[in-house]
Each structure stands twice: as structure tokens, then as C-alpha cells.
DSSP file (Angstrom, degrees, kcal/mol; ACC not computed):
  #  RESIDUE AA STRUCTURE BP1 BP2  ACC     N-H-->O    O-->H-N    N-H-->O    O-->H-N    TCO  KAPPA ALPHA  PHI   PSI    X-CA   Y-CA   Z-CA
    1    1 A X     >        0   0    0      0, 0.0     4,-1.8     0, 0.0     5,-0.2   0.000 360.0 360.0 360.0 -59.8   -6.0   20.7  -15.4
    2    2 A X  H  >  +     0   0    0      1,-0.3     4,-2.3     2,-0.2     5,-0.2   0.920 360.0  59.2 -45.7 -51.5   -3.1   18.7  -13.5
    3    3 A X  H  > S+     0   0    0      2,-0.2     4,-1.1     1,-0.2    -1,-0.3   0.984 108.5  46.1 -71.1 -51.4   -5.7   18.4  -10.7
    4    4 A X  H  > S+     0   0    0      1,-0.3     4,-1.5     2,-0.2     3,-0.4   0.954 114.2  47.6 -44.7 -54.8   -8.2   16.3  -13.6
    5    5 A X  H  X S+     0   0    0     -4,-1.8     4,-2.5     1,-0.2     5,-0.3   0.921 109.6  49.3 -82.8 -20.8   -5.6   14.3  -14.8
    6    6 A X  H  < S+     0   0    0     -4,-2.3     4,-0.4     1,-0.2     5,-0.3   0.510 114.4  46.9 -68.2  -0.7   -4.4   13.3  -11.2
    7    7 A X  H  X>S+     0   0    0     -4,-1.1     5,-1.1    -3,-0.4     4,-1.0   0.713 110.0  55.0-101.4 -29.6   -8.2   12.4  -10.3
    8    8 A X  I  X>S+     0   0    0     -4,-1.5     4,-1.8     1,-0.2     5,-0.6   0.985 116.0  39.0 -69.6 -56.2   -8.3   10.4  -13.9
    9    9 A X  I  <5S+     0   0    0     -4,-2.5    -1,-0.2     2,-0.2    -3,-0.2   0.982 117.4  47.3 -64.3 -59.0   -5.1    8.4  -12.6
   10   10 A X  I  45S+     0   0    0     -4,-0.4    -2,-0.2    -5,-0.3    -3,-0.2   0.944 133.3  21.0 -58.9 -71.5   -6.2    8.0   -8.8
   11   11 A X  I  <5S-     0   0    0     -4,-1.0    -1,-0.2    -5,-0.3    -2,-0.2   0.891  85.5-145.6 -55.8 -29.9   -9.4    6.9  -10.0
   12   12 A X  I  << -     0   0    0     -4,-1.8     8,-0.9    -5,-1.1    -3,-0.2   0.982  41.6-176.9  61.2  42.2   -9.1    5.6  -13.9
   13   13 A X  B   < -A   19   0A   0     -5,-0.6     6,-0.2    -6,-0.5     5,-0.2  -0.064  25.6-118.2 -74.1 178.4  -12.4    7.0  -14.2
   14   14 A X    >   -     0   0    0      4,-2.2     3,-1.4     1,-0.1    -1,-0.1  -0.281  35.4 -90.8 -97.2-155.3  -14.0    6.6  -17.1
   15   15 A X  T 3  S+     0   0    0      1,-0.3     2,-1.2    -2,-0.1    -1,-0.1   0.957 127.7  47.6 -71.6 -67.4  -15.1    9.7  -19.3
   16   16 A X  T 3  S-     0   0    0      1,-0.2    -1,-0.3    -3,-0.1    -2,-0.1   0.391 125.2-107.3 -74.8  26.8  -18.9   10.3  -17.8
   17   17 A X  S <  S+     0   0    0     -3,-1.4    -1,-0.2    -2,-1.2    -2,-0.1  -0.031  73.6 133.9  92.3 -20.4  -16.8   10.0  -14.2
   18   18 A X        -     0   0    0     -5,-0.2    -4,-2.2     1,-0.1     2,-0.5  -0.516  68.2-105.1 -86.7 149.4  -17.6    6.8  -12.6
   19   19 A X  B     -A   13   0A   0     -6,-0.2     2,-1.5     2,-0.2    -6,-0.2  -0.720  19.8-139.5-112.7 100.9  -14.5    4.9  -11.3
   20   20 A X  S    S+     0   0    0     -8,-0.9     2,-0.2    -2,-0.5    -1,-0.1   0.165  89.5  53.2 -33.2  -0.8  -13.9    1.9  -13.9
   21   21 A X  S    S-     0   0    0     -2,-1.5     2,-0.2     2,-0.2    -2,-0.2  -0.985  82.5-129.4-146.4 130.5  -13.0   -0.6  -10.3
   22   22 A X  S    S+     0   0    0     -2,-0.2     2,-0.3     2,-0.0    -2,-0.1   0.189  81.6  97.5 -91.2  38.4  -15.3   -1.0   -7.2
   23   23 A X  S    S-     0   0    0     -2,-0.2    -2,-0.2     1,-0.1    -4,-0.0  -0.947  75.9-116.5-109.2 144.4  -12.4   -0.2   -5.0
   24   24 A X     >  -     0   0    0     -2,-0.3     4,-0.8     1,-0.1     5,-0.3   0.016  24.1-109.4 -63.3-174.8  -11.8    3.2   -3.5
   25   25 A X  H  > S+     0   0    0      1,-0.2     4,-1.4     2,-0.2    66,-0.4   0.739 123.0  51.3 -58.9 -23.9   -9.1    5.5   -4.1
   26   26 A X  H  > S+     0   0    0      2,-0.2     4,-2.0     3,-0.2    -1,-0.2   0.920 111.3  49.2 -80.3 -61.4   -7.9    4.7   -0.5
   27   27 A X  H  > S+     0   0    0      1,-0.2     4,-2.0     2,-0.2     5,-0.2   0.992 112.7  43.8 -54.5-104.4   -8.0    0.9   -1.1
   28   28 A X  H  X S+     0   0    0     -4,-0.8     4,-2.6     1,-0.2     5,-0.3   0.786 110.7  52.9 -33.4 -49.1   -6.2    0.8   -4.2
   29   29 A X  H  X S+     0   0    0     -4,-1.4     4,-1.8    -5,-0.3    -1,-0.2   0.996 117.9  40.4 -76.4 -43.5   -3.1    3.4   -3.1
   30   30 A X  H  X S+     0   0    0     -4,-2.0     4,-1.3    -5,-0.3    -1,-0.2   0.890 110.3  52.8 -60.2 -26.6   -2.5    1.5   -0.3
   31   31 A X  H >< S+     0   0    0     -4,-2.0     3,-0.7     2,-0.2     4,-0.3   0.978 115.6  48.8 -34.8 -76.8   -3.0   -2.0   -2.1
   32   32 A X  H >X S+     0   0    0     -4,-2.6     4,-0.9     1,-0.3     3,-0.6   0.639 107.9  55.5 -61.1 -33.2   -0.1   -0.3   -4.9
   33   33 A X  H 3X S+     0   0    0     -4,-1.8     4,-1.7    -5,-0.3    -1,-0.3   0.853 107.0  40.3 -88.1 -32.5    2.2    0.7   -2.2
   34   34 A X  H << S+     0   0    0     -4,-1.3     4,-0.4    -3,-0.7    -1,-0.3   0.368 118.1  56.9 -89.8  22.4    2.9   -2.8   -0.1
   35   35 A X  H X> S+     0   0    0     -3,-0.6     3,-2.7    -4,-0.3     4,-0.5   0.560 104.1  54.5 -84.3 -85.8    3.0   -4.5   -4.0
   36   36 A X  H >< S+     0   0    0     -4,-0.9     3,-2.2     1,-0.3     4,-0.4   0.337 105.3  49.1  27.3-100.8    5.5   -2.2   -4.4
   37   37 A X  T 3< S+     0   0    0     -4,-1.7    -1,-0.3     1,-0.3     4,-0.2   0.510 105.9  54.3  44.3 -96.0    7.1   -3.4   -1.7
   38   38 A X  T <4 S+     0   0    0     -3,-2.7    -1,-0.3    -4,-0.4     7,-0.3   0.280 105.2  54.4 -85.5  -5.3    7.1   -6.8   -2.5
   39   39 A X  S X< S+     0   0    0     -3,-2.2     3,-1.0    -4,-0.5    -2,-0.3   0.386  83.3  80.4 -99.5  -1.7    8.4   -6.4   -5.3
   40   40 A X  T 3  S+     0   0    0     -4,-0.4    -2,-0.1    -5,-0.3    -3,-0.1   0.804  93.1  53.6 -44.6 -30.5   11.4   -4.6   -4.5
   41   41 A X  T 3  S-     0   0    0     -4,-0.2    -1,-0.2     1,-0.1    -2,-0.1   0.094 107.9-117.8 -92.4  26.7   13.2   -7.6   -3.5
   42   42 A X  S <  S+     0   0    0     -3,-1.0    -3,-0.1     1,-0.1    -2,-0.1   0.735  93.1  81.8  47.8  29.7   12.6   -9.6   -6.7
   43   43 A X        +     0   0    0     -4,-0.1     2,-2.0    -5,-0.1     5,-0.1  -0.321  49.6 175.0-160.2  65.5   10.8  -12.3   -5.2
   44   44 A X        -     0   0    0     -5,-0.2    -5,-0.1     4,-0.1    -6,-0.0  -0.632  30.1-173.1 -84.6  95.9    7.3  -11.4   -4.9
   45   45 A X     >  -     0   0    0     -2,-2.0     4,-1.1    -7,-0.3     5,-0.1  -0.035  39.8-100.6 -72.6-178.9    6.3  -14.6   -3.7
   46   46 A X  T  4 S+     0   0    0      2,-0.2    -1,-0.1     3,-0.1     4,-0.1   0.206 120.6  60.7 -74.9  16.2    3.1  -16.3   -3.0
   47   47 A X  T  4 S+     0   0    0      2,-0.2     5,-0.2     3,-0.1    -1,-0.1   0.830 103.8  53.0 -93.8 -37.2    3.5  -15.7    0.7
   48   48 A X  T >> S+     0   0    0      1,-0.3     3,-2.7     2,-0.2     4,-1.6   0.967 111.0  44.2 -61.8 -69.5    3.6  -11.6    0.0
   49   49 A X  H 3X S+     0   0    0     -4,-1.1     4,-1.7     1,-0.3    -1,-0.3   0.676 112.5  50.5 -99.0  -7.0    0.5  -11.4   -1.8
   50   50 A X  H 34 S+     0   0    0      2,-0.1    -1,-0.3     3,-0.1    -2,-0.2   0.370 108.6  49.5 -95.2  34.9   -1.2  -13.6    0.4
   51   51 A X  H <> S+     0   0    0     -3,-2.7     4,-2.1     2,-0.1    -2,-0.2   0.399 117.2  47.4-106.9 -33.8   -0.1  -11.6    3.4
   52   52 A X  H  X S+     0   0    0     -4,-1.6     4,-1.8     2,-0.2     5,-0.5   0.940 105.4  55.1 -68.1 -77.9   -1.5   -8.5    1.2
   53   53 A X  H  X S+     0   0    0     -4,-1.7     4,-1.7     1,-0.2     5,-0.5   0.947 109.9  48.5 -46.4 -38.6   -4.6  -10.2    0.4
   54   54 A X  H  > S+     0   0    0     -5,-0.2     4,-2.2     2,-0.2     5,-0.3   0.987 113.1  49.8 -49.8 -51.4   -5.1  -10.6    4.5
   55   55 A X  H  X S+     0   0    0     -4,-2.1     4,-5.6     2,-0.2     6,-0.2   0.935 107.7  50.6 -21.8 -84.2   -4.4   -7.2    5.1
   56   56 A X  H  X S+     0   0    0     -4,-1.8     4,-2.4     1,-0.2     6,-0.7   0.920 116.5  35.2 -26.6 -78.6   -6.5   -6.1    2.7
   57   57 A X  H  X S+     0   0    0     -4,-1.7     4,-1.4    -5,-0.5     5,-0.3   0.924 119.1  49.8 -64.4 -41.4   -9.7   -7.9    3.7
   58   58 A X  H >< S+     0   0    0     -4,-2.2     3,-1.0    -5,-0.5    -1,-0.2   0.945 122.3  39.2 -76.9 -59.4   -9.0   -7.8    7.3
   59   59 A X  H 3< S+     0   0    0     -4,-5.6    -2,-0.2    -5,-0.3    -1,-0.2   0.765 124.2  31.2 -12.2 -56.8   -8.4   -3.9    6.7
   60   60 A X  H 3< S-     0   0    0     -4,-2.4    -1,-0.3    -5,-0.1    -3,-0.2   0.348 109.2-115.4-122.8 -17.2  -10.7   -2.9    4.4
   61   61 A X    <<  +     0   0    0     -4,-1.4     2,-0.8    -3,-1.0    -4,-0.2   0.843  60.8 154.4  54.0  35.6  -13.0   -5.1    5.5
   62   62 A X        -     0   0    0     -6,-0.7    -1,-0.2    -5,-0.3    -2,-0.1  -0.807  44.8-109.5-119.1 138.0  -13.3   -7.4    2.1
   63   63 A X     >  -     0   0    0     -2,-0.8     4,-2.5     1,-0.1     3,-0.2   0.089  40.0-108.2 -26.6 150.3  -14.2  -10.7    1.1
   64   64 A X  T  4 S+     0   0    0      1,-0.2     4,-0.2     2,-0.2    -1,-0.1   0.579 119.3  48.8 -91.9   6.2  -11.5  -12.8    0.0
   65   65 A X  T  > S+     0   0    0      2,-0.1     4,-0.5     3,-0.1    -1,-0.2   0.659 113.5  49.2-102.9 -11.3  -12.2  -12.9   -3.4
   66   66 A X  H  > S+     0   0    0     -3,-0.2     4,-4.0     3,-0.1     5,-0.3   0.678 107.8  57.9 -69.6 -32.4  -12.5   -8.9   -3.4
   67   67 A X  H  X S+     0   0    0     -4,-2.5     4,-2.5     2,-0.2    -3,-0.1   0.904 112.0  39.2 -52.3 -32.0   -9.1   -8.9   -1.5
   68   68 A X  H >4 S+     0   0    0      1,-0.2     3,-1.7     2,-0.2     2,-1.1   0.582 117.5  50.0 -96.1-113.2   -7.3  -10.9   -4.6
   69   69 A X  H 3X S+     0   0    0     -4,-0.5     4,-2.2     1,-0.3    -1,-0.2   0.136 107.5  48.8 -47.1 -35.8   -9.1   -9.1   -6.7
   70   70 A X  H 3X S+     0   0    0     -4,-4.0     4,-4.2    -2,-1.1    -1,-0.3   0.976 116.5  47.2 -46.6 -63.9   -8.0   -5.5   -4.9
   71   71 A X  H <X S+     0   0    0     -4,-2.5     4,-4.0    -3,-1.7     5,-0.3   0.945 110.0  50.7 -53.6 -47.5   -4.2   -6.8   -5.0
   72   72 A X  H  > S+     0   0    0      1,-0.2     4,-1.7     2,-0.2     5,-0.3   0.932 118.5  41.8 -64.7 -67.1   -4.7   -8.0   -9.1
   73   73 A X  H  < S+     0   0    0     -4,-2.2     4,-0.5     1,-0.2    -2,-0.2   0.794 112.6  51.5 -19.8 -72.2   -6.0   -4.2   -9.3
   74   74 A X  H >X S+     0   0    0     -4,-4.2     4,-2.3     2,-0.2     3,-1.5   0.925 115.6  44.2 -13.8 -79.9   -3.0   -2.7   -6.8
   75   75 A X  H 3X S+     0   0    0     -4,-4.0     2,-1.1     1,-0.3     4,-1.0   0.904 115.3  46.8 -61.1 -59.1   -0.1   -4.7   -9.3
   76   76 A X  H 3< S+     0   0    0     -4,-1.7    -1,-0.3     1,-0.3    -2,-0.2   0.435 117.4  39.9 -66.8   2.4   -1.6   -3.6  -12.6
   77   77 A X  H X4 S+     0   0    0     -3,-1.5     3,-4.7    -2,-1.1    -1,-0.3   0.843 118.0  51.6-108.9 -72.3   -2.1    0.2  -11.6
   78   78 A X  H 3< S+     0   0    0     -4,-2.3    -2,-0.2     1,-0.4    -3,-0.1   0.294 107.3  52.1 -72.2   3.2    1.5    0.0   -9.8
   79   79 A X  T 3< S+     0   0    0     -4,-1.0    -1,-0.4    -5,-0.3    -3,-0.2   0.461 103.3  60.0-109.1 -17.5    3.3   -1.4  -12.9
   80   80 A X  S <  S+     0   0    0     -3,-4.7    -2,-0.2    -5,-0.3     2,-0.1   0.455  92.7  98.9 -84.5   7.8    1.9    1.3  -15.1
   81   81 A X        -     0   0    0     -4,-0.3     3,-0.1     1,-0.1    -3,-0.0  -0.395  65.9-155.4 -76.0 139.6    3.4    3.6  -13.2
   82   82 A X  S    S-     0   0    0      1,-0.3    -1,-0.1    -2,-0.1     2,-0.1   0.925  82.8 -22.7 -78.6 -62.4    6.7    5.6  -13.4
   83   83 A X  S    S-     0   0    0      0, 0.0    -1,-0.3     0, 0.0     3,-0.3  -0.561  72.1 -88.2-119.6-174.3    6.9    6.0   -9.3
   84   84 A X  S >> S+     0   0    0      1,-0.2     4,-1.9    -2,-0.1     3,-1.5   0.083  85.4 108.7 -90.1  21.8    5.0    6.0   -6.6
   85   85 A X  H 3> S+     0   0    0      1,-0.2     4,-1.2     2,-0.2    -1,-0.2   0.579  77.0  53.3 -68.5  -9.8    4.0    9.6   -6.5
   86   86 A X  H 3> S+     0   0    0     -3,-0.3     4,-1.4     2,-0.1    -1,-0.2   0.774 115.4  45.4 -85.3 -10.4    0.3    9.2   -7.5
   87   87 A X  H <4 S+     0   0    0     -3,-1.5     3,-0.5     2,-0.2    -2,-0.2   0.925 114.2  46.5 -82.8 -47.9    0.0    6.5   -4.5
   88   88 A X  H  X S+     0   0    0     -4,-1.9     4,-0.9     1,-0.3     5,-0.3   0.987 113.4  51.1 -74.0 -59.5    1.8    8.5   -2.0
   89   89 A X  H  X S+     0   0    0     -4,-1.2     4,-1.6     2,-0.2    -1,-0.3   0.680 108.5  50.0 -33.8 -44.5   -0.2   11.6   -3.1
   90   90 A X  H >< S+     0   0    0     -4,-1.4     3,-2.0    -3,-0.5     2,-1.3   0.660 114.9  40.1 -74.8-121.7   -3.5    9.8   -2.7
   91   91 A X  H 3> S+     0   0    0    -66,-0.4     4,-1.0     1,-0.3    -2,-0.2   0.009 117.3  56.2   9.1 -33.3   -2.8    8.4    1.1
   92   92 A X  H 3< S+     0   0    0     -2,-1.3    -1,-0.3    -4,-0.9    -2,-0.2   0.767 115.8  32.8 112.8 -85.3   -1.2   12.0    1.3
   93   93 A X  T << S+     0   0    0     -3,-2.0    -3,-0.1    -4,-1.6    -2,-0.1   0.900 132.2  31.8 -46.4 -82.6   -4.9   13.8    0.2
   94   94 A X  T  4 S+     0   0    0    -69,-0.1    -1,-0.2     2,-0.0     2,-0.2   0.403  96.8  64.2 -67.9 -19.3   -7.0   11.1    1.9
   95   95 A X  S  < S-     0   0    0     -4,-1.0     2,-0.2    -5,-0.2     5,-0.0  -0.512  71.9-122.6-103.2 176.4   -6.1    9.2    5.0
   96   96 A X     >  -     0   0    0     -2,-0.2     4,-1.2     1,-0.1     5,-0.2  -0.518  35.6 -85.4-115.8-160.8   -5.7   10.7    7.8
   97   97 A X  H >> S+     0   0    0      1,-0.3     4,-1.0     2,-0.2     3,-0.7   0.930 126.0  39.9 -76.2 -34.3   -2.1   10.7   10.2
   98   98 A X  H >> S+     0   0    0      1,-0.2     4,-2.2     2,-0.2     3,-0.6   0.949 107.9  52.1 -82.3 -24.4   -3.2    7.4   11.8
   99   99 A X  H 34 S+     0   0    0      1,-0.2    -1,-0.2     2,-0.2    -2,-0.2   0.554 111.1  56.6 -80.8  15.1   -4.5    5.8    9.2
  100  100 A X  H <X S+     0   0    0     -4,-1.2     4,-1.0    -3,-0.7    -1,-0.2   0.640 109.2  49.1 -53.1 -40.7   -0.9    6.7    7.6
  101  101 A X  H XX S+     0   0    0     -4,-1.0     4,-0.9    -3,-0.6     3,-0.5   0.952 101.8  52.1 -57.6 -63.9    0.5    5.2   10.1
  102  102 A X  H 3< S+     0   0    0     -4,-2.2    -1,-0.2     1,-0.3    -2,-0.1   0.515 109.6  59.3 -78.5 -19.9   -1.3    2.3   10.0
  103  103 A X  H 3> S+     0   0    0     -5,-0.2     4,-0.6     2,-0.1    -1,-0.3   0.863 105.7  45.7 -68.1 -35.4   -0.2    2.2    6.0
  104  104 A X  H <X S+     0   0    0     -4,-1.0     4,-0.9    -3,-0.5    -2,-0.2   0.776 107.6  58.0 -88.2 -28.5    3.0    2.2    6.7
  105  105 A X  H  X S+     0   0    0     -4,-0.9     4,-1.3     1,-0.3    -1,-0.2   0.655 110.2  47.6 -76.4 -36.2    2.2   -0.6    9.5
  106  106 A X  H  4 S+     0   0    0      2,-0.2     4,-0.3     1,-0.2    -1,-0.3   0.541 105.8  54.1-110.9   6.3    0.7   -2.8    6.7
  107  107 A X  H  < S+     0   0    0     -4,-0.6    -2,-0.2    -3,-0.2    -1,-0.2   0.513 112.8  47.1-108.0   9.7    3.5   -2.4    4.2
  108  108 A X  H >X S+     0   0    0     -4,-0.9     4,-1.2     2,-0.1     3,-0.6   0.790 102.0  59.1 -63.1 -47.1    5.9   -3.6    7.1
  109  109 A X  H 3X S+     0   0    0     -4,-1.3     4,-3.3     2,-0.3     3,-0.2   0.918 107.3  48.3 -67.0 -58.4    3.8   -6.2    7.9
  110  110 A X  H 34 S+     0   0    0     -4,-0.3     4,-0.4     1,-0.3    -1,-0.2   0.809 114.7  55.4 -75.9 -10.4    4.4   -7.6    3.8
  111  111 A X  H <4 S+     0   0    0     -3,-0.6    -1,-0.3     2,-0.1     3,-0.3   0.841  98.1  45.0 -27.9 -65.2    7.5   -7.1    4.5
  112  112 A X  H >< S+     0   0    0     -4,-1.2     3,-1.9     1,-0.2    -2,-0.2   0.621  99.2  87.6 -82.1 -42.8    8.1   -8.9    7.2
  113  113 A X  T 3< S+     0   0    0     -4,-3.3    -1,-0.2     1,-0.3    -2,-0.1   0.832  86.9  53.4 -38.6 -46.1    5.9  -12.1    5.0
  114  114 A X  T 3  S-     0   0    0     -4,-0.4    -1,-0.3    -3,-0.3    -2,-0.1   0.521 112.2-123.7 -87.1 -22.2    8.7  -13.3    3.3
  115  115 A X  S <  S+     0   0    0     -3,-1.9     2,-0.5     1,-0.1    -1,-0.1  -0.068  88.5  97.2  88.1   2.4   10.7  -13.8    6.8
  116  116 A X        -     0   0    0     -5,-0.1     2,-0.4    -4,-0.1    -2,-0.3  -0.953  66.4-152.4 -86.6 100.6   13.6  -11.3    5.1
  117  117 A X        -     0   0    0     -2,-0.5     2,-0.3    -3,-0.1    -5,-0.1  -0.826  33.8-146.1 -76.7 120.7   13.3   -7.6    6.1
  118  118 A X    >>  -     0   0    0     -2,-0.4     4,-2.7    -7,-0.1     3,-1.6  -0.884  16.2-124.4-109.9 149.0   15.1   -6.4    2.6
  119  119 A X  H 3> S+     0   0    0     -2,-0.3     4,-1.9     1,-0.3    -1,-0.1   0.866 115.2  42.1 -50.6 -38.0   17.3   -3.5    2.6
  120  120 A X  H 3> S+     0   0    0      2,-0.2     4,-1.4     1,-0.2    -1,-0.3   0.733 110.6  55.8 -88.7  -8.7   15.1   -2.0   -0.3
  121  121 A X  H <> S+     0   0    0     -3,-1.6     4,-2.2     2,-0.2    -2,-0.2   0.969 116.0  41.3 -64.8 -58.5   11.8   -3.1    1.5
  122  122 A X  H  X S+     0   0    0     -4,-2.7     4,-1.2     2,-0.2     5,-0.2   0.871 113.3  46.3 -58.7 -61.3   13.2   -1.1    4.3
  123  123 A X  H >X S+     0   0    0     -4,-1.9     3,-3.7     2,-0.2     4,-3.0   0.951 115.3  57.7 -65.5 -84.6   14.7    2.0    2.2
  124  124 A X  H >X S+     0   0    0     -4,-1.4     3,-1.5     1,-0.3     4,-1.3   0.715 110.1  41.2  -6.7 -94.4   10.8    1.8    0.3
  125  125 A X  H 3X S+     0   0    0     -4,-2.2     4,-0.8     1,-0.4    -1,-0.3   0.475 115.8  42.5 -65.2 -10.3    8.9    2.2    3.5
  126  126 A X  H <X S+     0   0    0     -3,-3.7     4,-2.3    -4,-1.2    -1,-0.4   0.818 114.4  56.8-112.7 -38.1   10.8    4.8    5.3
  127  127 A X  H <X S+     0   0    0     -4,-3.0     4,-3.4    -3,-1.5    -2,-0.2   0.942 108.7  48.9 -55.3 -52.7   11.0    6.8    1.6
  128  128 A X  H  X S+     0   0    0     -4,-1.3     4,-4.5    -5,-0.3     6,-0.3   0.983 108.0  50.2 -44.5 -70.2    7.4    6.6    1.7
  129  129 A X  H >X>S+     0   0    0     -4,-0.8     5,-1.3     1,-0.2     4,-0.9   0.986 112.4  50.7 -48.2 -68.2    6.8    8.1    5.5
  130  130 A X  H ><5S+     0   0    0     -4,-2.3     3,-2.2     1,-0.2    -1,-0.2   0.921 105.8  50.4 -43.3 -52.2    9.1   10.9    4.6
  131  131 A X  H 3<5S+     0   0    0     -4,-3.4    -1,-0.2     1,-0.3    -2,-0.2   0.872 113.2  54.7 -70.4 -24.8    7.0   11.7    1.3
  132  132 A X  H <<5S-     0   0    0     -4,-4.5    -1,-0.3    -3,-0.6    -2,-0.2   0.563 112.7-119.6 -87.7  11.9    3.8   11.6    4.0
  133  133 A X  T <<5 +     0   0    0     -3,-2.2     2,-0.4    -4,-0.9    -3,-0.2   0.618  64.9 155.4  83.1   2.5    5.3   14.0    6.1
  134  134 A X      < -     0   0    0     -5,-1.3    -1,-0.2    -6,-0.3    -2,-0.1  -0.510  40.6-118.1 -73.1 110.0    5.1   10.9    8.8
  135  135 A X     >  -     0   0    0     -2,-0.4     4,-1.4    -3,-0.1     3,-0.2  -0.169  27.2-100.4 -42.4 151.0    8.1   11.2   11.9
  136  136 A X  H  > S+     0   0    0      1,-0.3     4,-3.3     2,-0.2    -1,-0.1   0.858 130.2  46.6 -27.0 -64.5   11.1    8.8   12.7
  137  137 A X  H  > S+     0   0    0      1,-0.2     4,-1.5     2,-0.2    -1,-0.3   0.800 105.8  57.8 -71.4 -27.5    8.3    7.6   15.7
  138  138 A X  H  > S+     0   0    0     -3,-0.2     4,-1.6     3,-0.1    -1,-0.2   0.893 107.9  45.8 -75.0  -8.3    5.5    7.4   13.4
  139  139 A X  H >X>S+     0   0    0     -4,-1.4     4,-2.2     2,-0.2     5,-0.6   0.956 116.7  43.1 -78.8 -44.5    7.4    4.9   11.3
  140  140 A X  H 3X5S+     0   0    0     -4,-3.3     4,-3.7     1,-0.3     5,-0.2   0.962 105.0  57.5 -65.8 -47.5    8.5    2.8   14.1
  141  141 A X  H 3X5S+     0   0    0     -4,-1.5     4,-2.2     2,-0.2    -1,-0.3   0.788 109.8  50.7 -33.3 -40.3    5.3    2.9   15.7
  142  142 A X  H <X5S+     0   0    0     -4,-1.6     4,-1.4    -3,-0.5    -2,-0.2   0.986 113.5  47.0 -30.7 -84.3    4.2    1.3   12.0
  143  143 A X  H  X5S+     0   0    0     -4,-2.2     4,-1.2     1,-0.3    -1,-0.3   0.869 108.9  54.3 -62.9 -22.3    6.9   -1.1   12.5
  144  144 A X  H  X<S+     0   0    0     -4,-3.7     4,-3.4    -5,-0.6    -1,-0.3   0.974 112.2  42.1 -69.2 -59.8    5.9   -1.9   16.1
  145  145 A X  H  X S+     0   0    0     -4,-2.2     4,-1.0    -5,-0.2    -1,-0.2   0.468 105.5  59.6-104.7  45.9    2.7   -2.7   15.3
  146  146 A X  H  X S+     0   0    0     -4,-1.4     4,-1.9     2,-0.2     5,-0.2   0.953 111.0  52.4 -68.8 -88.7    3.8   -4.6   12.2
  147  147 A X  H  X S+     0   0    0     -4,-1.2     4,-0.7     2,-0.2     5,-0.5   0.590 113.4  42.4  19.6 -57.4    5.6   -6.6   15.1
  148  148 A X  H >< S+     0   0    0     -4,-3.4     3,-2.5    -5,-0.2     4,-0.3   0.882 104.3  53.1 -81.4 -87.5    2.9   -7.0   16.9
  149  149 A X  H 3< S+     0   0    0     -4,-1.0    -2,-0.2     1,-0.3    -1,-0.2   0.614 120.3  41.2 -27.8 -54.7    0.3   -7.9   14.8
  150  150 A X  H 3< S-     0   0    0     -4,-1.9    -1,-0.3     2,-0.1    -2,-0.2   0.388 111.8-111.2 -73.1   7.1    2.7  -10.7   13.5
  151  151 A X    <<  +     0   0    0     -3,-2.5     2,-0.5    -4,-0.7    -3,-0.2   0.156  62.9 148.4  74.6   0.6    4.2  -11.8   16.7
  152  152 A X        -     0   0    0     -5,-0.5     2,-0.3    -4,-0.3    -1,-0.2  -0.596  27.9-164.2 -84.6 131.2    7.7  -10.7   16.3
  153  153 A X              0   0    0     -2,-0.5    -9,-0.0     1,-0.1    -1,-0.0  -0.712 360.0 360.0-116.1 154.5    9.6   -9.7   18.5
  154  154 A X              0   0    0     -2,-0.3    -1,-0.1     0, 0.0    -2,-0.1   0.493 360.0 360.0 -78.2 360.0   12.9   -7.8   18.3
């Protein structure tokens, strides 16, 4: 039964099963985790979600009007939410340890947009890697090539 309603929330399917969004389950909990994020710090600007929407699309491979439309999907999911445990859970189930990694790597990277690393951005990302079972070196690697990818250097 728990297992039903946790597919009904990862998914929002609808009653005959098909998924109410054309994004997967993969797409969307990682989408929900860097808004998240970006909204810890009370200023989820327009630089953050269009550092999200790049992600995304470069990621995921999506258009950029599927990218904004992934992100609108992401906040409205991740605001009906108590925590993040159904996100963490799905990335948890579905990715595998590098493409954990490589979450964690893209919600450093929206981090990093705003050009303030915030204490609770920080606290967020490393809370996350512990609930994926991800080491002290898989997060930095994350943060390295968050680093990279954006040209900063320490």
C-alpha cells in the first residue's frame, strides 16, 4: 500500500496509471531538489531558475521551453510537499551512484548561480548526499565539478 501511494506521489499518476506530466520521475526529483535549493536562501531569483532551466535542458537533454516547463513542474510538486523525502527517495530508487553524484553536482552548480554559496544551500546539499548514502568525496567531487563546469575556482 505505502509502496502505491509513493508511486502516486513520484509520479501524480492519474487513476488508469499514466503519469499526468511528460517528464520522468528522474527529471522531476532532481528538478525539485536544486528548487529547493534555491529557495532556501529566500531569494530565488531569476538567475537560479535560469541556471536550473540550463541544467535541465543541457542535462536532460530538453528544449528550452520543456526545461521552464520541467522547473514550473519541479516548484509546484516541491511546494506541496512536507520535505524532501519523496525526491531524495526517487534519485535514491532510480539513479545510479554517478548520476547521484552528478545531482548533487547540479544542485551546487544553482547554488553557486546567485554568486552567494548560502549556509543553508550548503547544509541542503550535503543533507541530501547523506540521505543518498553519497561519501564526504562524492560530495566534493559534486562540488568540483560544479566548479568546473562554471569556471570557479577555489
Amino acid at each position: 500500500m505505502l509502496d502505491r501511494i509513493v508511486a502516486f506521489l513520484e509520479n501524480r499518476a492519474a487513476p488508469g496509471g499514466e503519469s499526468s506530466d511528460p517528464f520522468s520521475v528522474k527529471q522531476v526529483a532532481a528538478a525539485a531538489l536544486m528548487v529547493e535549493g534555491a529557495r532556501l536562501d529566500s531569494d530565488f531569483d531569476d538567475t537560479e531558475r535560469a541556471a536550473m532551466e540550463r541544467i535541465v535542458g543541457e542535462r536532460f537533454g530538453l528544449s528550452a521551453e520543456d526545461a521552464q516547463t520541467l522547473i514550473d513542474i519541479a516548484a509546484e510538486r516541491q511546494k506541496s510537499n512536507y520535505d524532501n523525502w519523496q525526491f531524495t527517495n526517487a534519485v535514491s530508487k532510480n539513479f545510479s551512484t554517478e548520476e547521484q553524484i552528478d545531482i548533487l553536482s547540479m544542485m551546487w552548480e544553482v547554488a553557486y548561480a546567485d554568486g552567494e554559496l548560502h549556509r543553508f544551500e550548503v547544509h541542503q546539499i550535503k543533507t541530501v548526499a547523506g540521505q543518498l548514502g553519497r561519501s564526504d568525496a562524492d560530495l566534493e567531487k559534486a562540488r568540483k565539478d560544479a566548479q568546473a563546469r562554471l569556471g570557479i575556482s577555489d
